[in-house]
VMD Tcl script that builds the backbone (N, CA, C; Angstrom):
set m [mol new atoms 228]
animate dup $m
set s [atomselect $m all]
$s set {name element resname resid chain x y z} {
  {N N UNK 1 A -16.024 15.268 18.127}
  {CA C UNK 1 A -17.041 14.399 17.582}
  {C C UNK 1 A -16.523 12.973 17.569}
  {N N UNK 2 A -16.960 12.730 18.515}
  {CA C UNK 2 A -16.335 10.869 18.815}
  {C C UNK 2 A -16.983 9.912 17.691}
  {N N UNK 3 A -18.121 10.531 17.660}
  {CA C UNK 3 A -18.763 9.292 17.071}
  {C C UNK 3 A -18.960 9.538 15.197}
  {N N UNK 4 A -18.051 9.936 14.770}
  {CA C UNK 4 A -17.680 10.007 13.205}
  {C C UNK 4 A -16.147 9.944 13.348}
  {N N UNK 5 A -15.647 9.003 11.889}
  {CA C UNK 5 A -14.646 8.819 11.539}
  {C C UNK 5 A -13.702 8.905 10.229}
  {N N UNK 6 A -12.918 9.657 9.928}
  {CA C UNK 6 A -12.643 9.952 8.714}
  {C C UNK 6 A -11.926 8.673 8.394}
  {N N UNK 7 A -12.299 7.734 7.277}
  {CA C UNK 7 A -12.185 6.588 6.708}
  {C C UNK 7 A -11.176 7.424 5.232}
  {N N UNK 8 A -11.611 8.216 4.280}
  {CA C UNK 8 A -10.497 8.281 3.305}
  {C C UNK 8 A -10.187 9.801 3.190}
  {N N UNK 9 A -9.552 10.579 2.408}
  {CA C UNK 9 A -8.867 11.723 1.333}
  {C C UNK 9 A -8.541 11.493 0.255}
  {N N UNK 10 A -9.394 12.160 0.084}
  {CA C UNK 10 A -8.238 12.265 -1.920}
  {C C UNK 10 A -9.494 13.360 -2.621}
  {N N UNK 11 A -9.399 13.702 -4.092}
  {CA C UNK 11 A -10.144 14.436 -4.828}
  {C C UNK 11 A -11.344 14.759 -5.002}
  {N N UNK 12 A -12.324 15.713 -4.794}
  {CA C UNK 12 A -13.364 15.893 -4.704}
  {C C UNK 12 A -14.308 14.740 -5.523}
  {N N UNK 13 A -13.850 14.419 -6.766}
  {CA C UNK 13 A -14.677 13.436 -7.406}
  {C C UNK 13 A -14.986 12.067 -7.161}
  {N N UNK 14 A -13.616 11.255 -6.487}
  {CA C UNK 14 A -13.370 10.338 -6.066}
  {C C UNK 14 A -14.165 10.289 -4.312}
  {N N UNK 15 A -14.012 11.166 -3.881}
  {CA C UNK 15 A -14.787 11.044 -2.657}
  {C C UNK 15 A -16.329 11.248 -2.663}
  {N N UNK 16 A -16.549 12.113 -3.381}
  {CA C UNK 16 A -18.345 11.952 -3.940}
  {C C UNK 16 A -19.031 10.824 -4.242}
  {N N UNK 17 A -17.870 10.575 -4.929}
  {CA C UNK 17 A -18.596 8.914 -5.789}
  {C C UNK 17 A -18.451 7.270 -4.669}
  {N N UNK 18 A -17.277 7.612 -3.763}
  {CA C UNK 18 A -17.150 7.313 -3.026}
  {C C UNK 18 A -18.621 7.109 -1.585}
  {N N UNK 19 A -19.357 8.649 -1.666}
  {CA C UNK 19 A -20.027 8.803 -0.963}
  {C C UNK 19 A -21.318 7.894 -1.070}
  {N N UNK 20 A -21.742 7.984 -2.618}
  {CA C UNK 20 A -22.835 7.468 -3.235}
  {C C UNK 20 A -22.573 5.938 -2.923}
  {N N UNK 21 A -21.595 5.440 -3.750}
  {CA C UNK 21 A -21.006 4.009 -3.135}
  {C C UNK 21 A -22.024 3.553 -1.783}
  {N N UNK 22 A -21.520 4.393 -0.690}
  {CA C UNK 22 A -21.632 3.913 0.170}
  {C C UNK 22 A -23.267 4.262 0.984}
  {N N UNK 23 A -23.593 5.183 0.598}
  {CA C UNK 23 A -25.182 5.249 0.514}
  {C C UNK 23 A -25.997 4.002 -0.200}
  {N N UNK 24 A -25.701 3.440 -1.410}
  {CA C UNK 24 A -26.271 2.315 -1.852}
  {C C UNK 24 A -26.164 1.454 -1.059}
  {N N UNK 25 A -25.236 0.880 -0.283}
  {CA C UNK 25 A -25.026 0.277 0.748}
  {C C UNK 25 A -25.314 0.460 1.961}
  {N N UNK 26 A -26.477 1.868 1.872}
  {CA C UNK 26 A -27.248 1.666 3.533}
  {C C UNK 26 A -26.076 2.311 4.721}
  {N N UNK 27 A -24.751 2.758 3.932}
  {CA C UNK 27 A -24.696 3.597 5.392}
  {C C UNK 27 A -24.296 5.081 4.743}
  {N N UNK 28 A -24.558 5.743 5.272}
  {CA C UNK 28 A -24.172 7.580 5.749}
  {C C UNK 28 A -23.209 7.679 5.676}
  {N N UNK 29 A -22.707 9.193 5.119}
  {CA C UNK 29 A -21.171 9.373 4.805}
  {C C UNK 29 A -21.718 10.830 5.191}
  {N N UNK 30 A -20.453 11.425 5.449}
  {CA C UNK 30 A -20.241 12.671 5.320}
  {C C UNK 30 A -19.150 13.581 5.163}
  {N N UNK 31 A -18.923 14.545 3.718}
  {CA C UNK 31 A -17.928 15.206 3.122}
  {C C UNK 31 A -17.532 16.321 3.444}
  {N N UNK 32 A -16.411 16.319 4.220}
  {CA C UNK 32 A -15.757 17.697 4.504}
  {C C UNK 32 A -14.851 18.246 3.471}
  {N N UNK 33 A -14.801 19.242 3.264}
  {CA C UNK 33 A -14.307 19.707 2.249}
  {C C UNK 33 A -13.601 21.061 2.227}
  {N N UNK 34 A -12.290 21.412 3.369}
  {CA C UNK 34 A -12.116 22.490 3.851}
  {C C UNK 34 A -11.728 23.508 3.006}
  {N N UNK 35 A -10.870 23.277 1.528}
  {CA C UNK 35 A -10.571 24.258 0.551}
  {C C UNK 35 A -11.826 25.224 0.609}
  {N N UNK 36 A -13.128 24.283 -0.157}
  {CA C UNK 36 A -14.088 25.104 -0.644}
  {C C UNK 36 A -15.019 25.735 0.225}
  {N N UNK 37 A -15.029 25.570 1.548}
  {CA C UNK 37 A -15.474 26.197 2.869}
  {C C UNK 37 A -14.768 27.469 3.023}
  {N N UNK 38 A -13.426 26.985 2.768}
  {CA C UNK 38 A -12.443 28.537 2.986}
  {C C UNK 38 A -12.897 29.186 2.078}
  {N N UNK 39 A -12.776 29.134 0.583}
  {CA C UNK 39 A -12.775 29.739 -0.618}
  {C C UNK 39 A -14.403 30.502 -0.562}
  {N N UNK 40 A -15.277 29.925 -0.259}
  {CA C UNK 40 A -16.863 30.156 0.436}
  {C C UNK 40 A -17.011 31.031 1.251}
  {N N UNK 41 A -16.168 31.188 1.949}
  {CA C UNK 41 A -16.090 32.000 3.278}
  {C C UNK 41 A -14.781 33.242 3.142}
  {N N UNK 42 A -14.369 33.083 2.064}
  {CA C UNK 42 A -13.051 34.394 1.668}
  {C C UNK 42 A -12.007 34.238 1.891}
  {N N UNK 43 A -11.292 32.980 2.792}
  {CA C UNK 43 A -10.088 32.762 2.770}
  {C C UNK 43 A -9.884 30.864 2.400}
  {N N UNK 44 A -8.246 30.973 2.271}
  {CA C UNK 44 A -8.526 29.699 1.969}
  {C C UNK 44 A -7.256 28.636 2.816}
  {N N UNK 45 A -8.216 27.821 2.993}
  {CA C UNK 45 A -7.776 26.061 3.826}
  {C C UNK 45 A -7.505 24.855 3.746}
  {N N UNK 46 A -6.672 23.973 3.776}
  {CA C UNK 46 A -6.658 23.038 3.274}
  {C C UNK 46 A -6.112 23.182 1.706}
  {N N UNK 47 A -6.203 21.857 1.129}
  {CA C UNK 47 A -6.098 22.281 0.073}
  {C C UNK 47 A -7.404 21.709 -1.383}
  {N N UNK 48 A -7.212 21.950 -2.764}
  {CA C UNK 48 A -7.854 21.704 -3.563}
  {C C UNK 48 A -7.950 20.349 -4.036}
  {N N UNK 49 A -7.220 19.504 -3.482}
  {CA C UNK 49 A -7.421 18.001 -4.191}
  {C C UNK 49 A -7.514 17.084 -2.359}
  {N N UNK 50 A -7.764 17.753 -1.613}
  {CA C UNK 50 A -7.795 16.888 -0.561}
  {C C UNK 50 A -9.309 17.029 0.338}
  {N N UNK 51 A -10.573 16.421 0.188}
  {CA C UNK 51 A -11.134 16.154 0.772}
  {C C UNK 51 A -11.897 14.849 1.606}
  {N N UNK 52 A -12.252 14.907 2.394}
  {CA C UNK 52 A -12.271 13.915 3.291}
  {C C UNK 52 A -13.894 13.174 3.672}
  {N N UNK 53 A -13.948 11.919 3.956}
  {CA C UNK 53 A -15.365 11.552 4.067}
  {C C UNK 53 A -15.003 10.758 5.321}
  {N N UNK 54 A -16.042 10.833 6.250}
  {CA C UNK 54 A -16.486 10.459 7.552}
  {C C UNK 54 A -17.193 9.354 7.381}
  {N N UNK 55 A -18.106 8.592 8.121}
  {CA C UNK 55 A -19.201 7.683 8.854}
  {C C UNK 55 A -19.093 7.728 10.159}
  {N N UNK 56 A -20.167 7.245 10.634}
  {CA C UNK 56 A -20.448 7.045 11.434}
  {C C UNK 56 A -19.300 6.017 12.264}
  {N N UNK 57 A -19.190 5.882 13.657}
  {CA C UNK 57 A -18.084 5.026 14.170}
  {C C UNK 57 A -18.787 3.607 13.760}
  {N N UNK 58 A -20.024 3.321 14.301}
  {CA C UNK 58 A -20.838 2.322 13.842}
  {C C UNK 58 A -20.361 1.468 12.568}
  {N N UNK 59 A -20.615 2.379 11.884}
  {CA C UNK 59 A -20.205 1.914 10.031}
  {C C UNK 59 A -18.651 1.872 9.750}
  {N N UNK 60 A -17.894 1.977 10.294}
  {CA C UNK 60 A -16.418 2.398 10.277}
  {C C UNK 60 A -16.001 0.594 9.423}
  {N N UNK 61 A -15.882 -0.236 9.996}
  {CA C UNK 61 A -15.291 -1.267 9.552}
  {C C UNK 61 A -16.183 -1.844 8.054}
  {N N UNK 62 A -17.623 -1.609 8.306}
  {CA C UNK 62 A -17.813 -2.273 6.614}
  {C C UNK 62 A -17.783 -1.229 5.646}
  {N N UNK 63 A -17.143 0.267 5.874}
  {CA C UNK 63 A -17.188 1.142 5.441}
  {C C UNK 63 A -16.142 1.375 4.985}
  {N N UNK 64 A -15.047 1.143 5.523}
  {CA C UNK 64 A -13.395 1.220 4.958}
  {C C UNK 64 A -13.323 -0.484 4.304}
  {N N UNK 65 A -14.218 -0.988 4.186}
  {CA C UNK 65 A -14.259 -2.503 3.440}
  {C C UNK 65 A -14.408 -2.027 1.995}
  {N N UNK 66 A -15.299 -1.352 2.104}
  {CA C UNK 66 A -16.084 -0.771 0.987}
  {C C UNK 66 A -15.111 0.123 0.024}
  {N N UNK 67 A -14.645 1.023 0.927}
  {CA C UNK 67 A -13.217 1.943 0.366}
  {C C UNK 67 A -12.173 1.303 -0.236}
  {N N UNK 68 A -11.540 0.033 0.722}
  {CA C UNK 68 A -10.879 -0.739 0.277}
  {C C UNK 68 A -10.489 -1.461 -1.324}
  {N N UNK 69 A -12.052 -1.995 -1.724}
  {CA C UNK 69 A -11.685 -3.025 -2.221}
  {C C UNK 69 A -12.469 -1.772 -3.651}
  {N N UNK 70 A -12.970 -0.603 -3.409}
  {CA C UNK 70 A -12.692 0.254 -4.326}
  {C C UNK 70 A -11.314 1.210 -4.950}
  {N N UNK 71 A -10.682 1.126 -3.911}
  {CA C UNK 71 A -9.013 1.806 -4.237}
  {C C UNK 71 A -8.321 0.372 -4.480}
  {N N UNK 72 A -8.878 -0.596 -4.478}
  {CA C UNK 72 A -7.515 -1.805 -5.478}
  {C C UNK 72 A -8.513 -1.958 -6.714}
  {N N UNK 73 A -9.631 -1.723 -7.133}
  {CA C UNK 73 A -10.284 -1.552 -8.603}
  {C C UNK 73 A -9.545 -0.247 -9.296}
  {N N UNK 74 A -9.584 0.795 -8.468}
  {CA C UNK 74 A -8.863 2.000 -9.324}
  {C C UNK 74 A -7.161 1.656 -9.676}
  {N N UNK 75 A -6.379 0.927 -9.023}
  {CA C UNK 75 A -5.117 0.539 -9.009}
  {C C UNK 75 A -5.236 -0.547 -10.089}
  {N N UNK 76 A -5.850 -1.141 -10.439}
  {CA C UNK 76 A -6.368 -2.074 -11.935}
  {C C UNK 76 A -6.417 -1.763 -13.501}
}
mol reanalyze $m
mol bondsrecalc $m
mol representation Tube
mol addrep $m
């Protein structure tokens, strides 16, 4: 899949909210989440504090802008 890009990882909560973030802002995200796919499906992957959010390649640069200058507010 060329045309999506995983921009961050970290904790299911932080990447959700993350997601919304970036929906207010008009672009698309999308959350992979391989623990709970495994755990869903009977075995398990990845792990429990690591999931991951995509965009579009399109959105990639004002999208990790966005990530950015939200992971130096949490470091505050």
């Amino acid at each position: 899949m060329k045309d999506i890009v995983n921009i961050y990882s970290d904790t299911e909560l932080t990447v959700m909210h993350l997601k919304n973030v970036l929906a207010d802002k008009g672009i698309e995200a999308m959350v992979k989440n391989d623990f709970q796919s495994g755990v869903s499906a009977g075995f398990v992957a990845g792990s429990a504090t690591s999931v991951d959010l995509y965009v579009l390649l399109k959105d990639e640069v004002r999208a990790r802008a966005i990530v950015e200058t939200f992971v130096k507010e949490l470091k505050k």
